[in-house]
N, C-alpha and C positions, 0 to 999 in steps of 0.2 A: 654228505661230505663234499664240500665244493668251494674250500679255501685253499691257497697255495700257500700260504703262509698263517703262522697260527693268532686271532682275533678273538680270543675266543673271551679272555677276559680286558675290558677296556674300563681302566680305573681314574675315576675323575680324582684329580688334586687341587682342591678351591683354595682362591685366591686368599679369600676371610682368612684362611690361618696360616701365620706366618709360616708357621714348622713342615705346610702341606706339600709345599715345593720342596723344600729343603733334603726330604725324608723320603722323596720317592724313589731314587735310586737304590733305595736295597728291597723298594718290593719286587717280587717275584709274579710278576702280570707280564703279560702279553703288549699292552698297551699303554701308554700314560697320557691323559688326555690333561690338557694343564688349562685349568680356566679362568680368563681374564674378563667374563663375559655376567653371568648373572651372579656369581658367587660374589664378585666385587664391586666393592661399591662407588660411585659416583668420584665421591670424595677420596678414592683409595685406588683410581687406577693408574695412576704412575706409580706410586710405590709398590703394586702388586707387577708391573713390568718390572721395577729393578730386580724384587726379590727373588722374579722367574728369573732375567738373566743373571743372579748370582748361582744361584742353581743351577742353571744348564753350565754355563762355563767350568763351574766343580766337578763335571763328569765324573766317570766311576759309577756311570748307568751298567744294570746288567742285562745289558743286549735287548731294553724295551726298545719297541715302536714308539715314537715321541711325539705329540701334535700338540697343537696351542687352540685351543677355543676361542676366537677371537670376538671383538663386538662388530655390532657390523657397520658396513663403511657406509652409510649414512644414520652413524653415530658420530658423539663430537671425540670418538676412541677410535673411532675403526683404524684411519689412518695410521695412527702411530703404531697401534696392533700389527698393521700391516709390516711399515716398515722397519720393528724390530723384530717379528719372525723370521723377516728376507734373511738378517742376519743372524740370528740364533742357530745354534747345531741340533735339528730337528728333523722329523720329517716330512710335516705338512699345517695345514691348519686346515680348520673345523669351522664352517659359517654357519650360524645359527638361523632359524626361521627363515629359509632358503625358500621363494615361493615365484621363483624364475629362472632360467637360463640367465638372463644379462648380469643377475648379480655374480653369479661364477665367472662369467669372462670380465666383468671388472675385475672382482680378484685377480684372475690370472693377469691382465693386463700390469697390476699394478705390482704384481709378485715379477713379473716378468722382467719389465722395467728396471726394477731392482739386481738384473745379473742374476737371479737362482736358478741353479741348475736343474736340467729338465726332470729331476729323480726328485724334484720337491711337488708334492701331492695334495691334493686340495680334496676337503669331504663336504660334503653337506647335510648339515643337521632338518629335516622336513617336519615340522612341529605344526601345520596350519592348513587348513584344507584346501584351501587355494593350493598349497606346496605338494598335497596327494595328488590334486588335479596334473601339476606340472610337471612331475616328479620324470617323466621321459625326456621332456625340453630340457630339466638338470642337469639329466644324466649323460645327453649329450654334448655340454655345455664347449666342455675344453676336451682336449688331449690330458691335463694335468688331474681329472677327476680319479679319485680312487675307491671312494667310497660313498657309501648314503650312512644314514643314522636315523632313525626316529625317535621323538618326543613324544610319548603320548598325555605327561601332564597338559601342556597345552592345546595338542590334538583335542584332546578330550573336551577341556572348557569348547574350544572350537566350536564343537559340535553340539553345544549343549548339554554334554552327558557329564558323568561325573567318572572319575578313575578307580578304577579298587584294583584291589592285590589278584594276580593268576588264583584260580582259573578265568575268573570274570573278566572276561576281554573280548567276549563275544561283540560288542558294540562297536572295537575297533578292530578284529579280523580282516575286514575287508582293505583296508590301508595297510596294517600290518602285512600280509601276501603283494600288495599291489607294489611296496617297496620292493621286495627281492622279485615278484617278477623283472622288476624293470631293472633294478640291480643285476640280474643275471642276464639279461639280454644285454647288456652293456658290458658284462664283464669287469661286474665293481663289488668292493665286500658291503655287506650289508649289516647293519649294530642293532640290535632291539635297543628298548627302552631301560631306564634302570629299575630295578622294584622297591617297593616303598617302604616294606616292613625287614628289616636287615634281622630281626630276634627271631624270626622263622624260616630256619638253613631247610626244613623238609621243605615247605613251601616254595622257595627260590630256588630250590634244585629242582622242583616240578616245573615252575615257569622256565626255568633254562631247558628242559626237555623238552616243553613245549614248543620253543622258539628255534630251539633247533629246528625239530620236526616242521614247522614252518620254512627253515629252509636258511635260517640266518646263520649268520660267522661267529658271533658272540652276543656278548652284552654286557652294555656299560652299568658299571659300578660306581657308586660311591665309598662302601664299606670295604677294605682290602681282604677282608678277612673271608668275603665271599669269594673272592677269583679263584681258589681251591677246587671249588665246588661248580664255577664256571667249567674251567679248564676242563673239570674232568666229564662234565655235560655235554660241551660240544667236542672235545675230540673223540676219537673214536674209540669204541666198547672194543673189551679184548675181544667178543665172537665176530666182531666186523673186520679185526685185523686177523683172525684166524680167516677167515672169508677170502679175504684179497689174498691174502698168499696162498690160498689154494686156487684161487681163479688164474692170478698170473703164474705158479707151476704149471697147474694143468694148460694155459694157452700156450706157456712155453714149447711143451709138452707134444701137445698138436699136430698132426699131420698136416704138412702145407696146402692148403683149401678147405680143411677140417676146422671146424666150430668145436671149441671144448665142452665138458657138460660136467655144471662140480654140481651136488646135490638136487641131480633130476633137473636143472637147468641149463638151457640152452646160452655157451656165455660170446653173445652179442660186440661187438666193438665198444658201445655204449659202459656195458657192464667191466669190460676191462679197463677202460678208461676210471672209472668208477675207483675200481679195484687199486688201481694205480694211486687214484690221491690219498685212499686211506691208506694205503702202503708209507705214501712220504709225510702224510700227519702222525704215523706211529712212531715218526722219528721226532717228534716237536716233544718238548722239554716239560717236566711235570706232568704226564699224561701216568693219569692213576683210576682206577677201577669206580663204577658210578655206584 
């Protein structure tokens, strides 16, 4: 558990259908990731910018995190992507196939430029193995980074390999860990990939417990009807929130230079700390039994 805030489900709204934007504020997710980027097409990317900004302006969000998938700025879109995020009521945008440093301080430059305030947060989508390679240069990029994401559809052709459904991920483990390493030295949330088969809720709750156990924040969705089954994957199991509240009693508890000890364990600074963030993700909204 090592999110401050709750990621856990992050649901894409494509551009292709009109009613996608329209209909996202009464989901109940964590996240709204809005895409202007592969879902739309060619022919359809300005009317899919108007359709989002009649949507965000209708507000009456229920307290989602809001980002925009943008295309990227050496596309003949990225530009105008850019400059109506600046102004949209949002909270960051999402670069796709990110496989440098320079391409995030462009954005930032160009987000900057535009007057947004310094609470607007920039993520990076790493779909390309060039982008595993550089994924620390990213992460260092800006002040404005907040997060990583990966793709492993692309990843995958990358590499050669082909994709299949959890548990087969053996082939991309190693990228998959290497993001939230780096993610976590950096102090940024970290998004798995989405899963392909949505008709198998047993299935996509194992791969959310797997990715947990990897160490990530959530995972992007396209089906809404999975973020249930997210949410309750990666926030915390009721015996982890009985846990912390007896670790921070018992440190409360403590004699001043005394170490407390809950179940034969010695509890650490680290452990308390620990103990502390599933203490405050017990309080994050939809949190129900896995």
């Amino acid at each position: 558990m090592t999110a401050t805030k709750p990621r856990r489900s992050v649901v894409y709204r494509l551009g292709d259908d009109p009613r996608s934007y329209a209909t996202a504020r009464d989901l109940e997710v964590d996240v709204l990731l809005f895409d202007l980027e592969d879902s739309v097409s060619p022919a359809d990317k300005s009317a899919a910018r108007t359709r989002l900004g009649e949507a965000l302006a209708a507000g009456n969000f229920n307290g989602q995190e809001r980002l925009i998938r943008i295309n990227g700025l050496d596309t003949p879109w990225g530009a105008e992507d850019i400059a109506f995020a600046a102004k949209a009521p949002i909270d960051g945008i999402m670069l796709t196939k990110v496989e440098c440093g320079r391409q995030m301080r462009e954005a930032d430059d160009a987000v900057g430029s535009m007057g947004v305030p310094a609470g607007f947060r920039l993520w990076a989508m790493i779909e390309t193995p060039k982008g595993i390679l550089k994924t620390e240069e990213i992460a260092a990029s800006t002040p404005r980074m907040e997060g990583l994401a990966i793709g492993l559809g692309d990843l995958s052709r990358g590499l050669g390999g082909f994709r299949h459904a959890a548990p087969f991920r053996f082939p991309v483990l190693a990228a998959l860990s290497h993001i939230v390493l780096v993610a976590r030295a950096y102090g940024l949330a970290a998004i798995d990939s989405s899963f392909r088969d949505a008709r198998d809720p047993e299935a996509f709750r194992a791969a959310c417990l797997e990715s947990r156990e990897l160490g990530y924040d959530g995972k992007a969705l396209s089906n809404p009807a999975q973020a249930r089954i997210a949410d309750a994957a990666f926030g915390p199991a009721p015996a982890e929130i009985d846990w912390s509240r007896r670790v921070i009693a018992a440190a409360a508890a403590a004699a001043p230079g005394i170490q407390a000890v809950v179940d034969g364990q010695l509890i650490e600074p680290g452990y308390l700390d620990v103990a502390r963030r599933v203490a405050e993700a017990a309080k994050w909204p939809r949190l129900a039994s896995r």
